[in-house]
C-alpha positions as CSV (number, residue, x, y, z in Angstrom):
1,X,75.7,72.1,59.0
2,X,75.3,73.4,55.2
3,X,78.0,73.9,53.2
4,X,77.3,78.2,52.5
5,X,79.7,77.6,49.4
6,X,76.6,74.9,47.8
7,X,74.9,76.5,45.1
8,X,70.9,75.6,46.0
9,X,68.9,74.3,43.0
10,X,67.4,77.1,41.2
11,X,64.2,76.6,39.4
12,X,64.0,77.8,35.8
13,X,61.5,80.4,36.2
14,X,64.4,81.8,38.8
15,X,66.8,81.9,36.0
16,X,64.5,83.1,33.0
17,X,63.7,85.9,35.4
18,X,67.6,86.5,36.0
19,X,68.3,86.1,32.5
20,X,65.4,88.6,31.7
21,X,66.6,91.1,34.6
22,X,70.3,91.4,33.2
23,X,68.9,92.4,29.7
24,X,69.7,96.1,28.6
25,X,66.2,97.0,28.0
26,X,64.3,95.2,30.9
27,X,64.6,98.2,33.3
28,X,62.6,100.2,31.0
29,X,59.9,97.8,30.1
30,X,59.6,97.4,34.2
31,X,59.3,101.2,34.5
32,X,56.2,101.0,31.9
33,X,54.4,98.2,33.5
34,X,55.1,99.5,37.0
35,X,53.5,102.7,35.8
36,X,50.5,101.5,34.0
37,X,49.7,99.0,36.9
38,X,50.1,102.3,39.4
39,X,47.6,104.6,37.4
40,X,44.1,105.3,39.3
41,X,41.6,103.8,37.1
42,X,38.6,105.5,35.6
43,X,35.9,104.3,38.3
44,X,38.0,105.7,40.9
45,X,38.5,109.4,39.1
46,X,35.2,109.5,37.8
47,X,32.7,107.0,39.5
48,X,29.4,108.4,38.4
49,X,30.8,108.7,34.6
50,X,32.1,105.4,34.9
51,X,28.6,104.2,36.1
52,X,26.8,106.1,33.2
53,X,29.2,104.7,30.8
54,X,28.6,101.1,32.5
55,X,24.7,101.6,32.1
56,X,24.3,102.7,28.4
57,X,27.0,100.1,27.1
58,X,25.0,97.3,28.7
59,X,21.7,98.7,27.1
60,X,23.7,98.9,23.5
61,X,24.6,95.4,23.9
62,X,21.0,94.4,25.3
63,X,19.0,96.2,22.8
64,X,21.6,94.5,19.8
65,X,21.2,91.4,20.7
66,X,17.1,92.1,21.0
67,X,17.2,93.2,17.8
68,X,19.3,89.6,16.6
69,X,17.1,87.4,18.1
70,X,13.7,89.8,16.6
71,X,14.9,89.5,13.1
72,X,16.4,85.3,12.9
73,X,12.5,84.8,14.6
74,X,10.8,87.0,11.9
75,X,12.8,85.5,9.3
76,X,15.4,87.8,8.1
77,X,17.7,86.1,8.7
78,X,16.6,82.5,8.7
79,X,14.0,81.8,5.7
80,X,10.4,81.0,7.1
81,X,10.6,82.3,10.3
82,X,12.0,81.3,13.5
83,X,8.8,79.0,14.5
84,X,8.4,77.5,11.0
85,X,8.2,73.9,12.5
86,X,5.3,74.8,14.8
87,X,1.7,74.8,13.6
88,X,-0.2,78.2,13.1
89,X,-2.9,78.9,15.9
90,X,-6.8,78.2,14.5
91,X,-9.5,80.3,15.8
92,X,-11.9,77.5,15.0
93,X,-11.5,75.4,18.4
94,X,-12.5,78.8,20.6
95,X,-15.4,78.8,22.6
């Protein structure tokens, strides 16, 4: 049999969490993350807000990064135009 007297072998995350648990102010901290990780989140209170909310900040983000790519090709942003190594289109070989 085992002796029960034995002390196992303790990892150190074990004793950094024992260390951390016999600190004054660890309680505290504890009660605040229990807490915030407890709280209902917004989706769940309010799903159709949520959803709305969802919606128009992934049209902001869409319609900015339209509007990035529109002006680097029109050359704002990068001199002579986004398509400055291709050749301009001739009417002349039509038809």
């Amino acid at each position: 049999m085992r002796n029960p007297d034995a002390q196992s072998r303790t990892t150190l995350r074990w004793r950094l969490s024992k260390w951390v648990r016999g600190l004054g102010w660890w309680r505290a901290v504890a009660g605040v993350y229990w807490r915030w990780a407890d709280r209902t989140r917004l989706s769940q209170r309010h799903p159709k807000t949520a959803a709305a909310l969802g919606w128009l900040l992934a049209f902001v983000i869409t319609m900015i990064l339209v509007t990035v790519i529109y002006y680097v090709y029109a050359g704002v942003v990068v001199p002579g135009g986004g398509n400055s190594g291709l050749p301009a289109p001739s009417l002349s070989n039509a038809g």
